[in-house]
Structure formats: structure tokens, C-alpha cells
C-alpha positions as CSV (number, residue, x, y, z in Angstrom):
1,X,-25.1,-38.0,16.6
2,X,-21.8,-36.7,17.2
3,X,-19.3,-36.2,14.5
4,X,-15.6,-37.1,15.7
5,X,-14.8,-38.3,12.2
6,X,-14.1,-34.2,10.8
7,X,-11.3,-34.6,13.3
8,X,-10.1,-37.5,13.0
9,X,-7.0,-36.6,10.7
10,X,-6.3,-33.6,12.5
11,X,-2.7,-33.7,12.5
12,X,-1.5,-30.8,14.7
13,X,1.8,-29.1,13.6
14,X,5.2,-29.9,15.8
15,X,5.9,-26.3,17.5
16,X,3.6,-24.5,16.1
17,X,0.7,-22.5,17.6
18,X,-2.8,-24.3,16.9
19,X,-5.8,-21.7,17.1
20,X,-8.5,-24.5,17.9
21,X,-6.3,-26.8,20.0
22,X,-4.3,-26.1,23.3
23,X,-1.0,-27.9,24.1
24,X,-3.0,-31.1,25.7
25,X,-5.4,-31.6,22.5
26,X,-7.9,-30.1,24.3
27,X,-10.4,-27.6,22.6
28,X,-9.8,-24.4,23.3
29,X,-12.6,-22.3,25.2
30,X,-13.5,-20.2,22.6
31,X,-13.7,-22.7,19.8
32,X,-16.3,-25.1,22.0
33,X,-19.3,-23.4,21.0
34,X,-18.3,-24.0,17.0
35,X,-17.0,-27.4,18.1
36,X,-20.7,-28.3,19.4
37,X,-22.3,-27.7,16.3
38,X,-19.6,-29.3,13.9
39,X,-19.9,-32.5,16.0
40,X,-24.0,-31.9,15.5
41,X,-23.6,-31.8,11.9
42,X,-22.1,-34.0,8.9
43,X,-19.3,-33.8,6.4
44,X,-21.8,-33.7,3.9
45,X,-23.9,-30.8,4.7
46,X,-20.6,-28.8,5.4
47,X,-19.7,-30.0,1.8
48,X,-23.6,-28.4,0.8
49,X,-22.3,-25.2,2.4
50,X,-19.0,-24.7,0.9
51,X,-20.6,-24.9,-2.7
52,X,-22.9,-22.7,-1.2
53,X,-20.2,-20.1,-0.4
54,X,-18.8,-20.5,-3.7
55,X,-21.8,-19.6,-5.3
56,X,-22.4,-16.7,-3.6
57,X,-18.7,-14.8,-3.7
58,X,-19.5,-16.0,-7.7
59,X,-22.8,-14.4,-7.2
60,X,-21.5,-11.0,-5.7
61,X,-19.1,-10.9,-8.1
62,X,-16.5,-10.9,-5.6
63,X,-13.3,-11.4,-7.5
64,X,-9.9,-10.0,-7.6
65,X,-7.0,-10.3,-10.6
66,X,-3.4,-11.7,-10.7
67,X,-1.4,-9.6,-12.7
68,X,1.5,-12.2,-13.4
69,X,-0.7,-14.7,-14.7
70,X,-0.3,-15.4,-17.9
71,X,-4.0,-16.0,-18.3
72,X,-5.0,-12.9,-16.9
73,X,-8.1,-13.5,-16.1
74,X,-10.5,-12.5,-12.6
75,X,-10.2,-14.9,-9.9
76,X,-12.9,-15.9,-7.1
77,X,-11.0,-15.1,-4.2
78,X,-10.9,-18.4,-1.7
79,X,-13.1,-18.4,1.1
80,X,-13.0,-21.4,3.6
81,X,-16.2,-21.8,5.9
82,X,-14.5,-22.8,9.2
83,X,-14.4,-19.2,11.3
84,X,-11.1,-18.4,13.3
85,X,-12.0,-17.2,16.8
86,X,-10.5,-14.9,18.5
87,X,-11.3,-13.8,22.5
88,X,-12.1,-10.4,23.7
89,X,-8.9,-10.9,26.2
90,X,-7.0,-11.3,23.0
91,X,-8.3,-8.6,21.0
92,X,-8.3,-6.1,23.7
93,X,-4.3,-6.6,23.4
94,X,-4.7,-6.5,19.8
95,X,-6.9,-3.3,19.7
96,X,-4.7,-1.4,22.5
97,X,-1.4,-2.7,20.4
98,X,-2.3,-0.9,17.2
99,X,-3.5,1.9,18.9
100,X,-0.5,2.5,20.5
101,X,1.8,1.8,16.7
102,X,-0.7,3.7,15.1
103,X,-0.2,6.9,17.5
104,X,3.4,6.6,17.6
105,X,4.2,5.9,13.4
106,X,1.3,9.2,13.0
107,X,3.7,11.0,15.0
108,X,7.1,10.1,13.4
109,X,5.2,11.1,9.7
110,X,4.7,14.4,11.2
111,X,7.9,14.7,12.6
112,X,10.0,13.7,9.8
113,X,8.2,16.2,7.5
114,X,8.7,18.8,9.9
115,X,11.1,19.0,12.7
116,X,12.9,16.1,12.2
117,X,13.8,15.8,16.1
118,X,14.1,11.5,15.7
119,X,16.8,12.2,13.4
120,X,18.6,14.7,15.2
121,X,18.2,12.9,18.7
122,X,19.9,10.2,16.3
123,X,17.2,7.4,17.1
124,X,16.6,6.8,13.1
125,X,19.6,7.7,10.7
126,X,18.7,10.4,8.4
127,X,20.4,8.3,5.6
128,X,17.6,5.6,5.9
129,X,15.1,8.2,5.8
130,X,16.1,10.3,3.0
131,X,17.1,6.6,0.5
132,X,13.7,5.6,1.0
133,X,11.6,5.2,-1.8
134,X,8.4,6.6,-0.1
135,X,9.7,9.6,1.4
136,X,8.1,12.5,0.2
137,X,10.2,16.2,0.1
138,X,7.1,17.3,-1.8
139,X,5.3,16.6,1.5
140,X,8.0,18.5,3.7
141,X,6.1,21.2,6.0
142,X,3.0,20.5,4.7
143,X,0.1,20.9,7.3
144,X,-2.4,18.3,7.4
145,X,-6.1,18.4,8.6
146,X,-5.6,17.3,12.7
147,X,-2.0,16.6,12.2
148,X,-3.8,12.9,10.9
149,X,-1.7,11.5,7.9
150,X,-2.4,7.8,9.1
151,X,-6.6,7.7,8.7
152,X,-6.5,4.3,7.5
153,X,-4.2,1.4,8.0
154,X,-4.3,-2.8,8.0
155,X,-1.6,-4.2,10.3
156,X,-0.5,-7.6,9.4
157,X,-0.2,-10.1,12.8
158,X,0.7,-13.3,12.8
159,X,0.8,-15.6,15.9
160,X,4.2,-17.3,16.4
161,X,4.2,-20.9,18.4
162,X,4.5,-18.5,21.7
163,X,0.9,-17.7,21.4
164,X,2.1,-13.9,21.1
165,X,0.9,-11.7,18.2
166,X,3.4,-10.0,16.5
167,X,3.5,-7.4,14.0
168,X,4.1,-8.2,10.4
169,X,3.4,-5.3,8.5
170,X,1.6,-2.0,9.1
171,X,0.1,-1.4,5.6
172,X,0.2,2.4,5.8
173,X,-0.5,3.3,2.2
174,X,-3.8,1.8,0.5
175,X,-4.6,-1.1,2.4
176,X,-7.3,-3.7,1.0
177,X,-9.1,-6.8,2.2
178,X,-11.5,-5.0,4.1
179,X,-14.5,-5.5,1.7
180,X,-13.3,-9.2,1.9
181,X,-13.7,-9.0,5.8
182,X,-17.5,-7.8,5.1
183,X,-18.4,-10.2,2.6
184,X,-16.7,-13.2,4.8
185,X,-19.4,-12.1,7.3
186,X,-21.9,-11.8,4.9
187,X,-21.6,-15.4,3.9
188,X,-20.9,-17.1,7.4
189,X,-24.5,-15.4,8.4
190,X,-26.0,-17.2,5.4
191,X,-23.9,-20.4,6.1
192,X,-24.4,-20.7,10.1
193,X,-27.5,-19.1,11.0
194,X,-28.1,-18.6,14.7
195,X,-24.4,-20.0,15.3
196,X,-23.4,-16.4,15.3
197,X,-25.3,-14.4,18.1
198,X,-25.4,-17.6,20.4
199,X,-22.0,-17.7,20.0
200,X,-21.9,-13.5,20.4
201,X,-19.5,-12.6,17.6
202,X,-19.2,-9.1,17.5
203,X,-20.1,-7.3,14.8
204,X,-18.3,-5.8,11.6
205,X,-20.9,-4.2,9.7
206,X,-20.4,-0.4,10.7
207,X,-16.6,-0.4,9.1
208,X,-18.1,1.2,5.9
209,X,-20.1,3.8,8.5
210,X,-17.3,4.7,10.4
211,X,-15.2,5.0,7.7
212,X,-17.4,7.6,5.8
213,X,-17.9,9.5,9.6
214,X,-14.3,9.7,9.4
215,X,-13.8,10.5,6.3
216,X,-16.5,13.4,6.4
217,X,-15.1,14.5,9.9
218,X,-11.3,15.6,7.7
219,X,-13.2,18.7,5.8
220,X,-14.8,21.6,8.0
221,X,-18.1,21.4,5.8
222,X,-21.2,20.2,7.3
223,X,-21.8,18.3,4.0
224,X,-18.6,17.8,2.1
225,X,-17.9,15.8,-1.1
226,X,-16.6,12.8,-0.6
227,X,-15.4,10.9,-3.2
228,X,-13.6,7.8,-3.7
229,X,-10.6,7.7,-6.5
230,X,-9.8,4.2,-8.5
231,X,-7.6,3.4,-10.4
232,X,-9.9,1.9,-12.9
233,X,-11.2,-1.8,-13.8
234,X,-7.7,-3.3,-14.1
235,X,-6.7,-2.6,-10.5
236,X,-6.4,-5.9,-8.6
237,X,-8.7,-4.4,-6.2
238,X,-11.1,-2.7,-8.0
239,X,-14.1,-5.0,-6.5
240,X,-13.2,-3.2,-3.0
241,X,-13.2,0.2,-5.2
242,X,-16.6,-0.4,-5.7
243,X,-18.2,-2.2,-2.7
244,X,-16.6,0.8,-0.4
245,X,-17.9,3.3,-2.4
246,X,-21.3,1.8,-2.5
247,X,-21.7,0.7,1.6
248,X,-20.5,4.9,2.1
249,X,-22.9,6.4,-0.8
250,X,-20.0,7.9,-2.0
251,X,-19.0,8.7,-5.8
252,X,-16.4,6.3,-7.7
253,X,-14.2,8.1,-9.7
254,X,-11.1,7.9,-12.2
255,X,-8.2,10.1,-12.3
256,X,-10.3,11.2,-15.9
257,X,-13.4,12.0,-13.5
258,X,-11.2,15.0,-11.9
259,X,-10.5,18.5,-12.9
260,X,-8.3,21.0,-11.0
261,X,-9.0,24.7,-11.5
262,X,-7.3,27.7,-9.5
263,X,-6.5,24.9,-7.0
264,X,-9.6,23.7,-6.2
265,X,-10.4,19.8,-7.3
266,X,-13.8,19.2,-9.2
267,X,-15.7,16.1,-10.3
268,X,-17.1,16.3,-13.7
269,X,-20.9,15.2,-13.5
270,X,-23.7,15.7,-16.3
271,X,-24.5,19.0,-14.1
272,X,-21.4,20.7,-14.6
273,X,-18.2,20.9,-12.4
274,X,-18.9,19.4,-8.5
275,X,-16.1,20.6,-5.8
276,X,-14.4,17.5,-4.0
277,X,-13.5,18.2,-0.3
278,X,-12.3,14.5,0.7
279,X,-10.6,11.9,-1.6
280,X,-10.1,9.0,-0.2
281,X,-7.4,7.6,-3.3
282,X,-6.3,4.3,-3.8
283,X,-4.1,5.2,-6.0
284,X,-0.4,5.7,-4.7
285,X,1.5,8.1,-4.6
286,X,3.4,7.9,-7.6
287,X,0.3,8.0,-9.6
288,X,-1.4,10.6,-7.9
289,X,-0.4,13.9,-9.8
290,X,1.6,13.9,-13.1
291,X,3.1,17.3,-12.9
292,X,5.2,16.2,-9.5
293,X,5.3,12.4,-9.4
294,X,5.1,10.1,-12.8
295,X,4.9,12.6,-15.5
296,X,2.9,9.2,-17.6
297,X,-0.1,9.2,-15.1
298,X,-3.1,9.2,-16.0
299,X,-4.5,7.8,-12.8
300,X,-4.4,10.8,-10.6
301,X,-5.4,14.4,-12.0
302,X,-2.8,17.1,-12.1
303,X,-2.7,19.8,-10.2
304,X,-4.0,17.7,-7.1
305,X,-1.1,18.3,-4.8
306,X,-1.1,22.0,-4.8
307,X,-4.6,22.0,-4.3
308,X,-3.4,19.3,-1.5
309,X,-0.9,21.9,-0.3
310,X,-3.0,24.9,-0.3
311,X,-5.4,22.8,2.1
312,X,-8.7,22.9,-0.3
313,X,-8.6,19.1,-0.7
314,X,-8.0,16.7,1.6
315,X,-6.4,13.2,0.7
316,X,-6.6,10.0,2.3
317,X,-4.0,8.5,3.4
318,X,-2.2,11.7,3.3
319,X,0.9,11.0,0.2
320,X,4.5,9.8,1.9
321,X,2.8,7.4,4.4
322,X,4.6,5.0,3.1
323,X,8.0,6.3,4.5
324,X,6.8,4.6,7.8
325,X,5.8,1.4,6.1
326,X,8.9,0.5,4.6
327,X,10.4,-2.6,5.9
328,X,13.7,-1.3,7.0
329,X,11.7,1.7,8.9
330,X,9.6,-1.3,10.6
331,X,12.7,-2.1,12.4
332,X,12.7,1.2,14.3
333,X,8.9,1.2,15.4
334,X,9.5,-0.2,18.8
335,X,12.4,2.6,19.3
336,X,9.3,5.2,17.9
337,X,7.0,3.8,20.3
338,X,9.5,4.7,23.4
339,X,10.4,7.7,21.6
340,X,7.5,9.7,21.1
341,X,5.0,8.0,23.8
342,X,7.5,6.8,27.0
343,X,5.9,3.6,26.7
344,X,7.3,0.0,26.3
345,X,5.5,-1.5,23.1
346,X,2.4,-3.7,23.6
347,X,2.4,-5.6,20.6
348,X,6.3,-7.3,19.6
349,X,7.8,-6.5,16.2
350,X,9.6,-9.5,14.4
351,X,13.5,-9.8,14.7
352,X,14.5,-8.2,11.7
353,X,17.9,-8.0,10.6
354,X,19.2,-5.1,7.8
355,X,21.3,-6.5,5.2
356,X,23.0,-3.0,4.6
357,X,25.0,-3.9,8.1
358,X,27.9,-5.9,7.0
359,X,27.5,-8.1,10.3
360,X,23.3,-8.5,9.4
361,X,24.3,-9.3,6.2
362,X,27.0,-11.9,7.5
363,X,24.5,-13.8,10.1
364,X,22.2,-13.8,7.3
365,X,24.3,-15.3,4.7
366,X,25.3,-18.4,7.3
367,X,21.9,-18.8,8.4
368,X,20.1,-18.5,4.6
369,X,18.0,-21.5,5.3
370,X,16.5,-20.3,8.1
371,X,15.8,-16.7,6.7
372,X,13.3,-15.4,4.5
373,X,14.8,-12.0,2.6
374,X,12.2,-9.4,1.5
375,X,12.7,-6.4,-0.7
376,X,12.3,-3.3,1.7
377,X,9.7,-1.7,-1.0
378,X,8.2,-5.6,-1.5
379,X,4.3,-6.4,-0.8
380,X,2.2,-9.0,-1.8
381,X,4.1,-11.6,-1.3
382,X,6.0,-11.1,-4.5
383,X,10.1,-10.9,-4.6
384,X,11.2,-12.8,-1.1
385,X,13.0,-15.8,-0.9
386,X,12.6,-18.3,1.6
387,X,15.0,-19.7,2.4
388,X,13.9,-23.6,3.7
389,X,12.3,-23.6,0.1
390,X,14.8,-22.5,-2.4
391,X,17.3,-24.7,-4.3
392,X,20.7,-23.6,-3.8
393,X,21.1,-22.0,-7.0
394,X,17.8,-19.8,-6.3
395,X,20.1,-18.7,-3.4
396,X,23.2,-17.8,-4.7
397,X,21.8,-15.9,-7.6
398,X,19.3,-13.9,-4.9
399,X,22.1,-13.6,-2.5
400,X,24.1,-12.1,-5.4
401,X,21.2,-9.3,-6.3
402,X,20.7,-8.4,-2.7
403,X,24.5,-8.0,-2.5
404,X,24.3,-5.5,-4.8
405,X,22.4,-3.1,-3.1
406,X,21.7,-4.7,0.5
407,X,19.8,-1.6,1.4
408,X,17.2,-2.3,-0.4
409,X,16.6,-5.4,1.4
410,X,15.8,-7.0,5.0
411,X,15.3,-10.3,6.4
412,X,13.8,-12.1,8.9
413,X,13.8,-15.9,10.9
414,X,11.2,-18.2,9.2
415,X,8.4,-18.2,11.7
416,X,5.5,-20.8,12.9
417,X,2.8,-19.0,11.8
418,X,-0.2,-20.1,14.1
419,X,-2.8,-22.7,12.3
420,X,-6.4,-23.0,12.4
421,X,-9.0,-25.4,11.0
422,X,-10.1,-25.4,7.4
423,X,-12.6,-27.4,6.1
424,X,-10.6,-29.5,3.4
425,X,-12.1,-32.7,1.0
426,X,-14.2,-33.5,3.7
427,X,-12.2,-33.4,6.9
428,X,-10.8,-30.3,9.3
429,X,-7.3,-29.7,8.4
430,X,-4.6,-27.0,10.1
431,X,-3.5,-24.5,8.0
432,X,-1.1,-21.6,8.5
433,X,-3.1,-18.1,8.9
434,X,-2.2,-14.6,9.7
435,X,-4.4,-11.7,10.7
436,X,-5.2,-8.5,9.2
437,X,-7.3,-6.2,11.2
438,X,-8.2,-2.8,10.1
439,X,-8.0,0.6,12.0
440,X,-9.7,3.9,11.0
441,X,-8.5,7.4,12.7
442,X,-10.1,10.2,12.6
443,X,-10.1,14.1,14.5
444,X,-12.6,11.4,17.5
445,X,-10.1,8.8,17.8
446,X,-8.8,5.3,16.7
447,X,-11.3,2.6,16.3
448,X,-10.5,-0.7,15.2
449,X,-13.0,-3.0,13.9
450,X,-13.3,-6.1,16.0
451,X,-12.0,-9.0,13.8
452,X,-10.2,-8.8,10.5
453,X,-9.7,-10.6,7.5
454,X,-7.9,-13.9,8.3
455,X,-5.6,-14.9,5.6
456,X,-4.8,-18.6,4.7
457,X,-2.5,-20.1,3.2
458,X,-4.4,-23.2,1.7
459,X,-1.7,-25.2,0.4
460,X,-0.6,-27.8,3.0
461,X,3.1,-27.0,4.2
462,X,2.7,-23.4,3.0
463,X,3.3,-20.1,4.9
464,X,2.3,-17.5,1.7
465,X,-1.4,-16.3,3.1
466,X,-1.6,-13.9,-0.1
467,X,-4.5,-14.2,-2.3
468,X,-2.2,-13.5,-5.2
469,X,-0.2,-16.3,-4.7
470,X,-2.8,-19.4,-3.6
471,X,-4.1,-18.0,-0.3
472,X,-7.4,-17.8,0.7
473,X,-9.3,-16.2,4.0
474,X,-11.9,-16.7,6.7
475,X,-13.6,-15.1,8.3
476,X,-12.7,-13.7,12.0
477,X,-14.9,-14.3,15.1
478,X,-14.0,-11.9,18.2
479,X,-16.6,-13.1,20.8
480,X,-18.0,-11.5,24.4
């Protein structure tokens, strides 16, 4: 019997992009396949199968912590069962738009430790480069393995109410979500059985294989160590520490694991000392070696960047990445792009306005309401103010921090991000997403894996996707 009643309070958004329905209410073609078998089913068995997904993230354990909670405590990170879908038209776009940043911010890494020619060509001021928090002189004319610095990278998209994707973010440093993006596939194959391949969702499963091919392609052994470096059980994302480490075969270790020794890094194991080849760290950079970053670390192993330096270790991403993911760099990507590759850019960045310019500053200040303000070192959601939320004291007394060193922040219009349906008490209910697709390069290539994890922000009304902060995800669908 068909089921129009999951629908039935399915109050689109004014102006805003909806992922399951087109401008005329009408499903959209790649939705219709999932459509058919929610209107074959009942509210009730969905119910069935969102307490079944609970109980299995519980089950795996998957978890992550929120470090400003005042309880402190592991959280189940929020999964709701209703797929976003995504065509292969679209993701084609998608795939060739992140190849294209990826090349071009790879290249401007290289450049900027090195040569320098965007600055001298005066595309990027040198003043911006050199304030940055992320940029590296320890990293200046060091070689890396095939000129990669970039190996892996999460690019935050959202869709605005134009139906375009553009670029959020490009998560250059330690990335994470992508063991979220496995085990949302995981569960959806336990939830929808058969849905999947009639539907022909491609698959996800060989991230953790291409990664380690990757990974094990950097070092010009035929068998190199490869090992995986934590930052222990406290790290918010120490669940993805683990599952990657496990799906690659790979050792977990601590910054205590590690020993350097005439430059050369060594794992401690009950056989004696074990040379390491490839680390792939998530740990950043200020953590990474305590006789050239944070003296107080005990999270990296000293010693590792001259071993780094003197090209017996590689490490992944290579330190003072991030000098390309800062968000007043961002601003300058589409000017990299034309730059280094003569090409127009595929995928759009977001207006973005730099509140170290007196006039930015100015059209920022008259249009507060319509602005949210991020910190140019920010993440996580943490730090911003949004502007059509805040009380006018919360935006005086931010307005008076950021005037006080406007360089260290940016801001941007409020945007529709796009919405798609989440099963909520019962009923199908838009909610505002974003998209995080991951990309691995390596000496072969770029290759994107086809889908992502979808963020969402749960809470009706809200835009904040982050996990940390009352967001949840699903899981992504690109279909054939």
C-alpha cells in the first residue's frame, strides 16, 4: 500500500535548494528509486530500522568526544537512515572540481616553500603568507617525495539555492569523517538490503585500499613500514585512528611508540627497534616534533623533522599544509587555479570578504546580520558568529574582538545550504546538509571516492552540520 503519509508534512524551505524535491514538488530522478520503496514501506518499520542503526554504531563502538562538554564523556555520533543521492552528472563535476583545487593548492605549497613566484608576480601578498599561523619556514626548500605535500584532503561543499556546489573548506591538514563515510555504508547495507545495487550506488569500500596503495607508493621500498601516528585515546577522533589503521593492516602508534636515532624513525616493538618509512600523522603540526614546534609535546617524537628533512621518513600530509587551508588563503584559490593551470575554476568559491581591508571590514559591519565571521585559523564549527542568530550584545562584543586584530578573521553572506530528507519522529523532514567528499593523491594520480560523508545539521532551522555541535550525517549515494 502506498505510503504518502511520511510526506505529508514535508514543508520545503522558501529559497533554498531541496535535494529530493525539484522547483514543481516533483521528485527528483534520482531520488524515485528510494521514493518507491519508502512509499512500499511504513513509518513503523523505518522506526525498527533507526533503533536498529543506533544499536549498531553503539555496537561498533563508533563514537567520537566533545571536548567543551562539561560532561566529557564519548558520544554516538548521529546517523539518520534516509540516504542523500547524488548523480553521476553531478559528481563528475564534483570529482573534476577537486581535482583541479587539489592540483592547483599542491602547487602553490610547493611554490611558496620554494620559489615563491605567486608572491613575486604579486597574485598573493607575501604579508598574508608569512602572518599565517600555518606557514612553515622550517618547511622552506624542503624536497618532498613526487613534489606531493597534499596526499590527503576532505573538501567541504555545500549546495546553495542555485543548485551549484561550492567550496567550503579544503581541509588540507588531518581531515576526518572518512571512517564515518564507511560505517554509514556499512549500516545502510544492513538497513536497506537489495535497495542498494538495484538502485546502483557506487561503491566506497576500497578508500582504506587506496589509501594504503598510496601511502605505500610515497617510500621507494617494495615493502615499507607503514604506520599510522595518534594522538592517543583522548583525541576526538581516535575511533577513526583506529578503524583506518585496522581496514590498511597498518600499526597504531603514539608519539611514545617512536624513537629517532641518527635520523632514522623507529617503532619500538617486543622485537627490538622496527624502521618506519611512511607516517601517516594525525597529529598536527605543532605537535609533531618537540625540538622545533611545541617544546611540551609529547605527541610527536623528536627528532622527526630532520629525519623528515634528510628524506628517510616520509610524512603524511607533509607539515605546513595548512598554509593553503587558511581561510584568508581560501580567498585566493580561484586566482591559484588561473595561476598555476590557465584554467577558469570548475567548482565556485564562496564570496568571502577579509576584514583586514578597511572597506571589507566596513560592508561587513553594515551588513552583520547577514554575515557569518569565522576566525581565519577556526574549524569545527567553534568561534564564528552568525550573524541572523546573535543578540546584539553577542555582536558588539565580537565585532569589538575582531577589531582588534581583523586579520585574523574573514567573513562570509549567510547561505541556503541545500536540504535533504531525514527521517524525524516518524515523518520525512528537510534538513540543511553539506558534503564532505574525500580525495587521496598519490605518485598515480588523484582519486576521489564516489560519495562522502554528508553532514546534517539535525536541529530544525539550523545550518551548524558539525558533529561537535548537534550535527549528525548520512550516508551519500552517487548512482550509474
Amino acid at each position: 500500500m502506498k505510503n504518502d503519509n511520511l510526506f505529508s508534512s514535508y514543508d520545503k524551505l522558501p529559497k533554498t535548494w531541496d535535494e529530493m524535491y525539484n522547483e514543481q514538488s516533483e521528485f527528483r530522478t534520482q531520488y524515485e528509486g528510494f521514493v518507491k520503496y519508502l512509499e512500499s514501506t511504513t513509518a513503523k518499520r523505518l522506526t525498527k530500522k533507526e533503533e536498529l542503526s543506533k544499536q549498531l554504531f553503539i555496537n561498533q563502538g563508533v563514537t567520537f568526544t566533545v571536548y567543551n562538554d562539561n560532561e566529557g564523556i564519548e558520544k554516538i555520533f548521529p546517523f539518520d537512515i534516509v540516504p542523500r543521492i547524488i548523480t553521476t552528472i553531478e559528481w563528475k563535476k564534483i570529482e573534476r572540481g577537486i581535482k583541479q583545487r587539489l592540483k592547483a593548492l599542491n602547487l602553490f605549497i610547493k611554490d611558496i616553500y620554494h620559489e615563491q613566484f605567486i608572491i613575486n608576480d604579486g597574485i598573493i601578498p607575501a604579508k598574508l603568507i608569512y602572518s599565517c599561523p600555518y606557514f612553515l619556514r622550517e618547511m622552506k626548500g624542503v624536497k618532498v617525495p613526487h613534489d606531493i605535500y597534499v596526499h590527503i584532503s576532505g573538501v567541504d561543499l555545500i549546495r546553495n539555492y542555485d543548485g551549484e556546489f561550492y567550496v567550503l573548506e579544503d581541509n588540507l591538514r588531518t581531515p576526518s569523517g572518512v571512517s564515518y563515510m564507511l560505517e554509514n555504508r556499512e549500516i545502510s547495507k544492513r538497513l536497506f538490503p537489495g535497495v542498494l545495487p538495484k538502485s546502483k550506488v557506487r561503491s566506497v569500500s576500497e578508500y582504506p585500499n587506496v589509501l594504503y596503495k598510496k601511502l605505500k607508493g610515497l617510500s621507494d621500498k617494495a615493502s615499507p613500514n607503514v604506520v599510522l601516528l595518534t594522538p592517543g585515546i583522548y583525541n576526538s577522533a581516535y575511533y577513526e585512528h583506529t578503524t583506518l589503521a585496522r581496514l590498511m593492516g597498518i600499526e597504531l602508534v603514539e608519539g611514545t611508540d617512536l624513537v629517532v636515532k641518527n635520523h632514522i624513525v623507529y617503532m619500538k616493538t617486543t622485537h627490538g627497534l622496527k624502521q618506519v618509512d611512511v607516517i601517516y600523522r594525525r597529529v598536527d603540526d605543532d605537535f609533531l616534533d618537540p625540538l622545533e614546534f611545541n617544546a611540551k609535546s609529547v605527541l610527536g617524537a623528536a627528532g622527526i623533522m630532520a629525519a623528515y628533512r634528510k628524506g628517510n621518513v616520509v610524512i603524511v600530509n607533509a607539515p605546513g599544509t595548512g598554509v593553503a587551508d587558511d581561510k584568508a588563503i581560501y580567498t585566493y584559490v580561484p586566482d591559484m587555479i588561473r595561476y598555476y593551470l590557465q584554467e577558469d575554476p570548475i567548482l565556485k568559491n564562496i564570496e568571502t570578504y577579509q576584514l583586514a581591508k578597511p572597506d571589507d571590514l566596513e560592508h561587513v559591519i553594515k551588513n552583520v546580520k547577514d554575515m557569518v565571521i569565522k576566525k581565519t585559523d577556526g574549524s569545527g564549527g567553534y568561534g564564528m558568529l552568525m550573524g541572523h542568530e546573535a543578540t546584539d550584545q553577542e555582536i558588539k562584543d565580537y565585532l569589538e574582538t575582531v577589531k582588534k586584530k581583523p586579520e585574523n578573521f574573514i567573513a562570509q553572506p549567510i547561505l541556503k545550504l541545500s536540504t535533504a530528507p531525514c527521517f524525524i519522529n516518524g515523518k520525512l523532514s528537510p534538513r540543511c546538509i553539506d558534503l564532505r567528499p574525500f580525495a587521496l593523491s598519490g605518485k598515480d594520480g588523484i582519486d576521489i571516492c564516489p560519495g562522502g560523508l554528508t553532514r546534517v545539521a539535525l536541529k530544525k532551522g539550523s545550518l551548524v552540520v558539525n558533529s561537535s555541535q548537534g550535527g549528525g550525517s548520512k550516508d551519500t549515494w552517487v548512482i550509474d
